[in-house]
FIVEX-563488 format. One record per atom (N, C-alpha, C, CB): residue number from 1; x, y, z; atom name. Coordinates in Angstrom, 1 decimal. Last residue first. Glycine has a CB too. Example, Ala and Ser with C-alpha at 12.3 -4.5 7.8 and 13.67 -1.06 7.14 Angstrom:
! FIVEX-563488
+-----+--------+--------+--------+------+
| pos |     px |     py |     pz | site |
+-----+--------+--------+--------+------+
|   2 |   12.8 |   -2.2 |    7.1 |    N |
|   2 |   13.7 |   -1.1 |    7.1 |   CA |
|   2 |   12.9 |    0.0 |    7.9 |    C |
|   2 |   14.1 |   -0.6 |    5.7 |   CB |
|   1 |   13.2 |   -5.7 |    7.8 |    N |
|   1 |   12.3 |   -4.5 |    7.8 |   CA |
|   1 |   13.2 |   -3.3 |    7.8 |    C |
|   1 |   11.3 |   -4.5 |    9.0 |   CB |
+-----+--------+--------+--------+------+
! end
This chain:
! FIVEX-563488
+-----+--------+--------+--------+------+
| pos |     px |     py |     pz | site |
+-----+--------+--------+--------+------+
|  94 |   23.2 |   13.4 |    9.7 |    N |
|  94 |   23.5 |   13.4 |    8.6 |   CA |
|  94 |   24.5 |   12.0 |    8.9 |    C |
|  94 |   24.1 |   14.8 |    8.0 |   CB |
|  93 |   19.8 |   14.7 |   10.4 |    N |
|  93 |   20.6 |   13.6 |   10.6 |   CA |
|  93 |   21.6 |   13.2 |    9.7 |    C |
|  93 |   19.8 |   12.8 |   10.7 |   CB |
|  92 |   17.6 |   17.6 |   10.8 |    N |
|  92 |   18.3 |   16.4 |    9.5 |   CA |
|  92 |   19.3 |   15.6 |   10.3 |    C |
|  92 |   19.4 |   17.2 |    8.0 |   CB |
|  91 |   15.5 |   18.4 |   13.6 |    N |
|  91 |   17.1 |   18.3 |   12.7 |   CA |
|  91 |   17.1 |   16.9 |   11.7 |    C |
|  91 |   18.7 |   18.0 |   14.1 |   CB |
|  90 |   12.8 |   18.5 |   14.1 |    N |
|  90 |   13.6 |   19.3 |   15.2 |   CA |
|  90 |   15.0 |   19.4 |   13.8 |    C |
|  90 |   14.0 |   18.1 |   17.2 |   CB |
|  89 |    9.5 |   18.1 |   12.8 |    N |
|  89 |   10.8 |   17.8 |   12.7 |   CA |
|  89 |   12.0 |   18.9 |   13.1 |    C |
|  89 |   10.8 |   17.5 |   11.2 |   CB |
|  88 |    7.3 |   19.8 |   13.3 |    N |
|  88 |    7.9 |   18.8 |   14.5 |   CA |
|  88 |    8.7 |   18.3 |   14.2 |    C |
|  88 |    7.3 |   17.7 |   15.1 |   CB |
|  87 |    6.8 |   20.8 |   10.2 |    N |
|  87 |    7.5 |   22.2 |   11.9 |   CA |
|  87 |    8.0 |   20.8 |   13.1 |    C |
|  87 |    5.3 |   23.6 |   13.2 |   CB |
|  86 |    5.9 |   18.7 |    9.3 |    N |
|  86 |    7.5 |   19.3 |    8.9 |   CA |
|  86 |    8.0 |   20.1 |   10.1 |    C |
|  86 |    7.6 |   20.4 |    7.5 |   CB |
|  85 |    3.7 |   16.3 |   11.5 |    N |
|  85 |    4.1 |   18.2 |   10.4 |   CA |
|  85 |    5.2 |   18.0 |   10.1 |    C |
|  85 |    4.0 |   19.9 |   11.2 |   CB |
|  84 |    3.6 |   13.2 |   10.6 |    N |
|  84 |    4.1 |   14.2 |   11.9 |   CA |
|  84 |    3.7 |   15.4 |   10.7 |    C |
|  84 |    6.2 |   14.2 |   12.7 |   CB |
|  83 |    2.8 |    9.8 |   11.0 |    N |
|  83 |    2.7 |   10.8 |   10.3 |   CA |
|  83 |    3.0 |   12.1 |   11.1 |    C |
|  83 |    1.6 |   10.7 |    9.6 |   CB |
|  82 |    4.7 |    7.0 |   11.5 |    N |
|  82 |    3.5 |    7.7 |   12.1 |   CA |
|  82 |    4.3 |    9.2 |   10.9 |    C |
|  82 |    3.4 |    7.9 |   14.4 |   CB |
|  81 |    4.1 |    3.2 |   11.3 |    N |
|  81 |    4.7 |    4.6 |   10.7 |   CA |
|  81 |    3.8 |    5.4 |   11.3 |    C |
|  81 |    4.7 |    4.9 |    9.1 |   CB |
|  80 |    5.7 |   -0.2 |   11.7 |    N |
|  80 |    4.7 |    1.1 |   12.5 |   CA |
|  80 |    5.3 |    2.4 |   12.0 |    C |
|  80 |    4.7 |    1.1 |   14.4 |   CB |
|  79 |    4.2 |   -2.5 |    9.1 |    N |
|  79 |    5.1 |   -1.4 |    9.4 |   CA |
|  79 |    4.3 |   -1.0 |   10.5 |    C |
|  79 |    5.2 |   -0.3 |    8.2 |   CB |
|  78 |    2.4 |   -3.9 |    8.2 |    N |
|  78 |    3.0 |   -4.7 |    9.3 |   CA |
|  78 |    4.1 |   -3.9 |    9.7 |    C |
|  78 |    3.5 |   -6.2 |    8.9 |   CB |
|  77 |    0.2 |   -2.3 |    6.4 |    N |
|  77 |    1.1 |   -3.4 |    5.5 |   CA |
|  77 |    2.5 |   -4.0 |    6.8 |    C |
|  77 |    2.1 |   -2.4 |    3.6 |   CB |
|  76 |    1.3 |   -0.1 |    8.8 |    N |
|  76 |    0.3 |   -0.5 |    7.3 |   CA |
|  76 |    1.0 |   -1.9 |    7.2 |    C |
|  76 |    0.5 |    0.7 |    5.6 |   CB |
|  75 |   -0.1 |    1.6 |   11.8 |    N |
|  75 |    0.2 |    0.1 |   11.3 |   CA |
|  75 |   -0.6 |   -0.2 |    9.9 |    C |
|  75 |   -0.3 |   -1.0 |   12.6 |   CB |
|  74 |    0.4 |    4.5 |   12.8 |    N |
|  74 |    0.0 |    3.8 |   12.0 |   CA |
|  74 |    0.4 |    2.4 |   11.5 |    C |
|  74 |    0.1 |    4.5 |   11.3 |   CB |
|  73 |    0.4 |    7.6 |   15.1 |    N |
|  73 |    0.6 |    6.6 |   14.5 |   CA |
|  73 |    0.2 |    5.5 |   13.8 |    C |
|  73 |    1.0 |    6.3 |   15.0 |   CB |
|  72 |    0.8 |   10.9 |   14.7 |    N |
|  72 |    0.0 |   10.1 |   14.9 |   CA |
|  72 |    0.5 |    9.1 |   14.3 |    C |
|  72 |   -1.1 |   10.4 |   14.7 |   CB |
|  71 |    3.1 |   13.5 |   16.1 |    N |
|  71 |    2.4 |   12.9 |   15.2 |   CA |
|  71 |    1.4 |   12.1 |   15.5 |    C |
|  71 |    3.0 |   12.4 |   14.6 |   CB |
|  70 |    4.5 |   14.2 |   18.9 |    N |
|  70 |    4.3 |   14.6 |   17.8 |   CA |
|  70 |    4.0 |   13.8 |   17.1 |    C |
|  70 |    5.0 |   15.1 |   17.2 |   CB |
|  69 |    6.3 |   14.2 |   21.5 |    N |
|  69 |    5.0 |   13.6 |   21.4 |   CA |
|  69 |    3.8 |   14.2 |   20.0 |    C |
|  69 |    4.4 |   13.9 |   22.9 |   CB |
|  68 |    8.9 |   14.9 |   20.7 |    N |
|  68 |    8.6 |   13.5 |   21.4 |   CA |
|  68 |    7.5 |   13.3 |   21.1 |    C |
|  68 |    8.8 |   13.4 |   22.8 |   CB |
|  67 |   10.0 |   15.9 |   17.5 |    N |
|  67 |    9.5 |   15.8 |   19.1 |   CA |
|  67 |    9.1 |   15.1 |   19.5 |    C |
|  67 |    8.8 |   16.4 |   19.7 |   CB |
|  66 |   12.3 |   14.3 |   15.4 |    N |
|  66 |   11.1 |   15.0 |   15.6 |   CA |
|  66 |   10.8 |   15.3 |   17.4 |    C |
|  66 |   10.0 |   13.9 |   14.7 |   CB |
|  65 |   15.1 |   13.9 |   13.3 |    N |
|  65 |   14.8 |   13.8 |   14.9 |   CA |
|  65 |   13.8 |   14.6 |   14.9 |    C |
|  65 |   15.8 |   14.3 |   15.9 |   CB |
|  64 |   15.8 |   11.6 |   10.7 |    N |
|  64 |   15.3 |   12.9 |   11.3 |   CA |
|  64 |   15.3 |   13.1 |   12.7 |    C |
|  64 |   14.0 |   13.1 |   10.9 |   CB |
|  63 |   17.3 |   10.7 |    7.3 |    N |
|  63 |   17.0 |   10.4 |    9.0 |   CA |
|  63 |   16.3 |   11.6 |    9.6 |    C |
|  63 |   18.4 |   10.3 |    9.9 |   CB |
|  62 |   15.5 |   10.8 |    4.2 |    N |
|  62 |   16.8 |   11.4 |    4.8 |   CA |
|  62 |   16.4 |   10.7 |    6.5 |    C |
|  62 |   16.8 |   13.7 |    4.6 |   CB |
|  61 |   13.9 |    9.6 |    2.3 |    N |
|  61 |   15.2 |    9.1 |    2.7 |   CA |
|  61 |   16.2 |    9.2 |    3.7 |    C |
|  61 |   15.6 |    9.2 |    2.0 |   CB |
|  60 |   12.4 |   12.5 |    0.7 |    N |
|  60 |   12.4 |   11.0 |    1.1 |   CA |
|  60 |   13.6 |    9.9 |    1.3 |    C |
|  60 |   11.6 |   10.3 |    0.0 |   CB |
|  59 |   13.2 |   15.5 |    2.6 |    N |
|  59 |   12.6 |   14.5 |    1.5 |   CA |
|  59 |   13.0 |   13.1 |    1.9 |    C |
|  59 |   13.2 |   14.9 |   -0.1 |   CB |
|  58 |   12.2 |   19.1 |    3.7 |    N |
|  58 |   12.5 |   17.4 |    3.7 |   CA |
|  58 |   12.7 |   17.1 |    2.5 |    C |
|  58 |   11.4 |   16.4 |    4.3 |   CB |
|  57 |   11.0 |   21.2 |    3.2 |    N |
|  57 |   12.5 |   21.3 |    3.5 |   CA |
|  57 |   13.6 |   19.6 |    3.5 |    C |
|  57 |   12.5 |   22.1 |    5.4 |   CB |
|  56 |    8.7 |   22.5 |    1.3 |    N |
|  56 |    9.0 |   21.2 |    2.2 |   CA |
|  56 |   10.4 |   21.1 |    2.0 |    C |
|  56 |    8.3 |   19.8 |    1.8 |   CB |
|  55 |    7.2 |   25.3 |    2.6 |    N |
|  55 |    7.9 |   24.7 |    0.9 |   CA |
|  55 |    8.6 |   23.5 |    1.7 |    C |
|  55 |    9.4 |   25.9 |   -0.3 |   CB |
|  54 |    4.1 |   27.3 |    2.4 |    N |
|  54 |    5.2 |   26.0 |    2.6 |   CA |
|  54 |    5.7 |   25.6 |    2.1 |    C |
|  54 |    5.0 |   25.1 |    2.9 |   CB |
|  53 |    2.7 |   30.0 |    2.6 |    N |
|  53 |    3.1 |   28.9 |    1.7 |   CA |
|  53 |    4.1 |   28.4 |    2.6 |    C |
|  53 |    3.7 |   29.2 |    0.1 |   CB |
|  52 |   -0.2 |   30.7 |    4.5 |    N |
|  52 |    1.4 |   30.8 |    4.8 |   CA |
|  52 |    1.8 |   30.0 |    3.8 |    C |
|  52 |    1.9 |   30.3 |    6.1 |   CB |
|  51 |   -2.6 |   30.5 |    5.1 |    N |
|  51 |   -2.1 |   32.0 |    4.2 |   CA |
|  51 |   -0.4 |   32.0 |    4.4 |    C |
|  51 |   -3.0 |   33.8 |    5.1 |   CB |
|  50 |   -3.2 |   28.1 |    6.0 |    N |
|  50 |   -3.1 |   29.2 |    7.2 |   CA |
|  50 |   -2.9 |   30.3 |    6.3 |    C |
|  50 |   -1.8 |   29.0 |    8.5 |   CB |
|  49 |   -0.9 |   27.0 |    3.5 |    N |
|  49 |   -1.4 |   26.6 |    4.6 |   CA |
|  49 |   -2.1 |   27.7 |    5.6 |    C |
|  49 |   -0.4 |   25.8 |    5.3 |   CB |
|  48 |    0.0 |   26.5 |    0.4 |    N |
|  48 |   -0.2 |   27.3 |    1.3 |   CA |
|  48 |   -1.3 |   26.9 |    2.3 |    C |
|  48 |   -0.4 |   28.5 |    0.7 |   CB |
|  47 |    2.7 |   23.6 |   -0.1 |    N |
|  47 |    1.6 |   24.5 |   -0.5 |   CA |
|  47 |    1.0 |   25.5 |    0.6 |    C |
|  47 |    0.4 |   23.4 |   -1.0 |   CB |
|  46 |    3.9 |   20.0 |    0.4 |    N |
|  46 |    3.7 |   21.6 |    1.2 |   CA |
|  46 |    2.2 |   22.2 |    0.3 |    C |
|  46 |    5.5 |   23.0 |    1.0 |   CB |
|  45 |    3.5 |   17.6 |   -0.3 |    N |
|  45 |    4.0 |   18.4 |   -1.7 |   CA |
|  45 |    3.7 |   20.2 |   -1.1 |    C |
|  45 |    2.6 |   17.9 |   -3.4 |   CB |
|  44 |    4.8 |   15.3 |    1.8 |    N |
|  44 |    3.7 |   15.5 |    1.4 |   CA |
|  44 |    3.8 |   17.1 |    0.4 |    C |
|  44 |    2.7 |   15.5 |    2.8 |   CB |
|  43 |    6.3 |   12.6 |    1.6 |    N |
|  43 |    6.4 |   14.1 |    2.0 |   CA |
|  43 |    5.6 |   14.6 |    1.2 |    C |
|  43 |    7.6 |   14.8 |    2.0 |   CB |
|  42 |    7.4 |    9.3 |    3.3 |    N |
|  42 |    6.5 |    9.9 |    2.2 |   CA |
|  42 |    6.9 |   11.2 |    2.8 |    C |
|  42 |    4.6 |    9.4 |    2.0 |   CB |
|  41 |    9.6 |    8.3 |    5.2 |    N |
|  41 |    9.1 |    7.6 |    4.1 |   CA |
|  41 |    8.5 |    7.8 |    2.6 |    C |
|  41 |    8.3 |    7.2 |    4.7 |   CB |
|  40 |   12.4 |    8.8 |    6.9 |    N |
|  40 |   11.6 |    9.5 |    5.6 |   CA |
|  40 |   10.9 |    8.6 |    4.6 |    C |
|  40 |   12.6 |   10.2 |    4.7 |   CB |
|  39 |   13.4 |    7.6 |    9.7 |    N |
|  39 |   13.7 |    7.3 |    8.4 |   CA |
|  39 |   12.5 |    8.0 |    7.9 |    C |
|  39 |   13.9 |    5.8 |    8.0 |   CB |
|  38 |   13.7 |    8.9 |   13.5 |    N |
|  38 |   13.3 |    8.0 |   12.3 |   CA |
|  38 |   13.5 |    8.4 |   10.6 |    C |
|  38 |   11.7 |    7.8 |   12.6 |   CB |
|  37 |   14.2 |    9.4 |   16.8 |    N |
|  37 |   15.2 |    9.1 |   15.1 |   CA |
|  37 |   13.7 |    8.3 |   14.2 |    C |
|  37 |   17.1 |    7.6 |   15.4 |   CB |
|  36 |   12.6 |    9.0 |   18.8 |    N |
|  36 |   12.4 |   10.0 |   18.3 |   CA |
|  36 |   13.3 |   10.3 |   17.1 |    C |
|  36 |   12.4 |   10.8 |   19.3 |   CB |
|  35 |   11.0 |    6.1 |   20.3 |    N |
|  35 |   12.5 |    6.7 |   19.8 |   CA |
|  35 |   12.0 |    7.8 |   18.7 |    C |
|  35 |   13.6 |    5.5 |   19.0 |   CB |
|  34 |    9.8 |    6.6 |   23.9 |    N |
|  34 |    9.3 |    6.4 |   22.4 |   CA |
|  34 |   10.5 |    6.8 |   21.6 |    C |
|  34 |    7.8 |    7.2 |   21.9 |   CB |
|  33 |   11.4 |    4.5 |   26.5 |    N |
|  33 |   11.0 |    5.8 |   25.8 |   CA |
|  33 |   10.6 |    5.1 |   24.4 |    C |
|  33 |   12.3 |    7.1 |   25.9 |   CB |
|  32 |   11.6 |    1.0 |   27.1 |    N |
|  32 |   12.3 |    2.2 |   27.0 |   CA |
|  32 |   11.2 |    3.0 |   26.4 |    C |
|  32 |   13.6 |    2.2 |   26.1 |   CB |
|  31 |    9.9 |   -0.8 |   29.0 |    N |
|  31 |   10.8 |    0.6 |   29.7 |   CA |
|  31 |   11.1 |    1.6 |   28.8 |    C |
|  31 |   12.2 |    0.3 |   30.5 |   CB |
|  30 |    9.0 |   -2.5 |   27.6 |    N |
|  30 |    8.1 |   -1.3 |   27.8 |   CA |
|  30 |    8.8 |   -0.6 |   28.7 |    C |
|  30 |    6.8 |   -1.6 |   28.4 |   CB |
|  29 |   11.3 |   -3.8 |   26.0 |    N |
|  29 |   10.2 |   -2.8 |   25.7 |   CA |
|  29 |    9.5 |   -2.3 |   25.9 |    C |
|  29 |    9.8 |   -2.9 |   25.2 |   CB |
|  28 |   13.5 |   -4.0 |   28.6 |    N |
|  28 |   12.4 |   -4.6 |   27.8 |   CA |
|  28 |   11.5 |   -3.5 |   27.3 |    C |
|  28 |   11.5 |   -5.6 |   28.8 |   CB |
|  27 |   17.2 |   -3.7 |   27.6 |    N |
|  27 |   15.8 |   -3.1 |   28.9 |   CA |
|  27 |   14.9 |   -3.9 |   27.9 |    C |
|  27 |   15.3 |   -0.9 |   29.3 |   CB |
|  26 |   20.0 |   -5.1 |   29.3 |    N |
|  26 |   19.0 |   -5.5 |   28.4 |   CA |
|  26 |   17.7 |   -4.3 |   28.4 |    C |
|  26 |   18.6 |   -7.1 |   29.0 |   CB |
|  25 |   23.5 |   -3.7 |   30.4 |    N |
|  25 |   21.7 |   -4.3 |   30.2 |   CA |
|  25 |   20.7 |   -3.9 |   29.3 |    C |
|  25 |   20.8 |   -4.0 |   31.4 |   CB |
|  24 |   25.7 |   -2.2 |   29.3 |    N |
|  24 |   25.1 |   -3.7 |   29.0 |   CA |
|  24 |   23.8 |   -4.5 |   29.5 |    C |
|  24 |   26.1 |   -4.4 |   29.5 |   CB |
|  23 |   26.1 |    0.3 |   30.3 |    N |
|  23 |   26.5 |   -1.2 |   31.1 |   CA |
|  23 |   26.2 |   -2.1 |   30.5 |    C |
|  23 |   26.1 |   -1.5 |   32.3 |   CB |
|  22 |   24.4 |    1.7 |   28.8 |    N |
|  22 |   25.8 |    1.5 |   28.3 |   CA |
|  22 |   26.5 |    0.3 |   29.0 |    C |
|  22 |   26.7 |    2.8 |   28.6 |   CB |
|  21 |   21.7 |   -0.2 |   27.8 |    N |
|  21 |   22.2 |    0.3 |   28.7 |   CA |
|  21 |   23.5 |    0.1 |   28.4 |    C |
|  21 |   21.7 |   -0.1 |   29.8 |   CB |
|  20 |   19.9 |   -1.8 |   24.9 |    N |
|  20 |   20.7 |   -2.5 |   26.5 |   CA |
|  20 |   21.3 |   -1.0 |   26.5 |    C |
|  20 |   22.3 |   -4.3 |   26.5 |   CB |
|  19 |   18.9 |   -1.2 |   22.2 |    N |
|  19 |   18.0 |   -2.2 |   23.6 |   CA |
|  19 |   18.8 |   -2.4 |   25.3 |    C |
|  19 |   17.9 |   -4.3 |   22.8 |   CB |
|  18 |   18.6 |    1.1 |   20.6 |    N |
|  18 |   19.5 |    0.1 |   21.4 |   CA |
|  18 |   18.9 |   -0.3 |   22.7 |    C |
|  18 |   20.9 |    0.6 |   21.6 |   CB |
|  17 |   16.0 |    1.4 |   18.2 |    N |
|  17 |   16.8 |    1.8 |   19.3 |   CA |
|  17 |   17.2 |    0.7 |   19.8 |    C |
|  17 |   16.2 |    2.7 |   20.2 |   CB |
|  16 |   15.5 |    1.5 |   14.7 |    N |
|  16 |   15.3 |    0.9 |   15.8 |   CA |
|  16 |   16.4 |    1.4 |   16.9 |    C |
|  16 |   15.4 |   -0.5 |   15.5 |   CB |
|  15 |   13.8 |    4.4 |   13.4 |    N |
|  15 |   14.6 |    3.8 |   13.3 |   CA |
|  15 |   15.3 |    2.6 |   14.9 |    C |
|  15 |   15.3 |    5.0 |   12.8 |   CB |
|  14 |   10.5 |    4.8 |   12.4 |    N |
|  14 |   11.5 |    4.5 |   13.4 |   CA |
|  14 |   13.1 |    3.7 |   13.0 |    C |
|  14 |   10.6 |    3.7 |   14.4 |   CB |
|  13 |    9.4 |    6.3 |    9.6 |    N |
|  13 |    9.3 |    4.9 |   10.4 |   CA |
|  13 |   10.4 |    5.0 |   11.3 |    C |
|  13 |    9.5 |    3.4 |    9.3 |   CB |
|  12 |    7.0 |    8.7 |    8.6 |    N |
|  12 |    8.3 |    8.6 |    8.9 |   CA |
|  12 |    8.2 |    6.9 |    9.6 |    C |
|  12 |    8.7 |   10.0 |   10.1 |   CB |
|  11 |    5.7 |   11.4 |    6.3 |    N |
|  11 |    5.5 |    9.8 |    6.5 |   CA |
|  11 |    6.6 |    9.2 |    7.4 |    C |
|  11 |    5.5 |    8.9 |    5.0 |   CB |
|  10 |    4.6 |   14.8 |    7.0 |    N |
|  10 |    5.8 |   13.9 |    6.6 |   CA |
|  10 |    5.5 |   12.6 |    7.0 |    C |
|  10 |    7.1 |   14.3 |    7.3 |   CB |
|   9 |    2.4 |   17.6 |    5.6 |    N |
|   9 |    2.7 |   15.9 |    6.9 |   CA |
|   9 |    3.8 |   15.3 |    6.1 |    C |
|   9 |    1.0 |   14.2 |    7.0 |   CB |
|   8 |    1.7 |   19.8 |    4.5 |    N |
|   8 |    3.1 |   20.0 |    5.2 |   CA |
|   8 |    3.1 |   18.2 |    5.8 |    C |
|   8 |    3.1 |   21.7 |    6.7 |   CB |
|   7 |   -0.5 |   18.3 |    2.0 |    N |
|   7 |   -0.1 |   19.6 |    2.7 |   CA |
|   7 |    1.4 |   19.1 |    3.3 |    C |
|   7 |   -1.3 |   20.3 |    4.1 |   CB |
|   6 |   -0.4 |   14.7 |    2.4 |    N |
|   6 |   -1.5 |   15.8 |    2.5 |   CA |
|   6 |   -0.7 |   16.9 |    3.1 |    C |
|   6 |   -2.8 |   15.5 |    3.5 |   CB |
|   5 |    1.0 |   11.3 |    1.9 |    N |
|   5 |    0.6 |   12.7 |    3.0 |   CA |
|   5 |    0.1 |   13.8 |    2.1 |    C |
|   5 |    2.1 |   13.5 |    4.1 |   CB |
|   4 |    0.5 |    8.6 |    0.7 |    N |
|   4 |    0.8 |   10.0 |   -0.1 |   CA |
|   4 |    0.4 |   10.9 |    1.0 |    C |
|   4 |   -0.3 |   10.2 |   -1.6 |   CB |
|   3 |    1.5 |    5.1 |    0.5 |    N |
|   3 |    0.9 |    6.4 |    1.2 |   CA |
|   3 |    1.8 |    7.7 |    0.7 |    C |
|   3 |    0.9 |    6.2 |    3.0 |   CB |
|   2 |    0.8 |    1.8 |   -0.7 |    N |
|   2 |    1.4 |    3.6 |   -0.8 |   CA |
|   2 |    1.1 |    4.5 |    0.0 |    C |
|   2 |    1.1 |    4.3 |   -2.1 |   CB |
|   1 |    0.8 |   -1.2 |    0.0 |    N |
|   1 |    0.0 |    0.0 |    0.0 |   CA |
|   1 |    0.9 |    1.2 |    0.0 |    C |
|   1 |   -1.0 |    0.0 |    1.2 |   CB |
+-----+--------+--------+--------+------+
! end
């Protein structure tokens, strides 16, 4: 299934986080935090929003760091993707 975001939304998938502690423990998935790195899936084609044009600073591929409690999430085709604004994207990742 394809997905095509709408206006300023970016498509993003997590990038997986390290499971153990610099000491080397293990943590279980419901201790750690939500990971806020993720991979560029879809970008949505900006345009004027609010009387504001938008021009999408992103694109498809690049890493990102968004805010913590930004977007909404999505299980497609056995992916978890969540869709965010461009403004909750914090930095490129190089």
């Amino acid at each position: 299934m394809k997905i095509t975001p709408l206006f300023d939304k970016v498509v993003v998938e997590s990038v997986e986080s390290e499971a153990r502690t610099q000491s080397g423990f293990i943590l279980p998935s419901a201790s750690q935090e939500k990971q806020q790195m993720a991979k560029i899936v879809a970008v949505g084609p900006g345009g004027v929003i609010d009387g504001k044009d938008i021009v999408m600073q992103v694109k498809v591929g690049q890493t990102v760091l968004y805010s913590k409690y930004a977007g909404s999430e999505f299980k497609v085709d056995g992916k978890e993707l969540t869709i965010i604004r461009q403004s909750d994207i914090l930095a490129i990742v190089e």
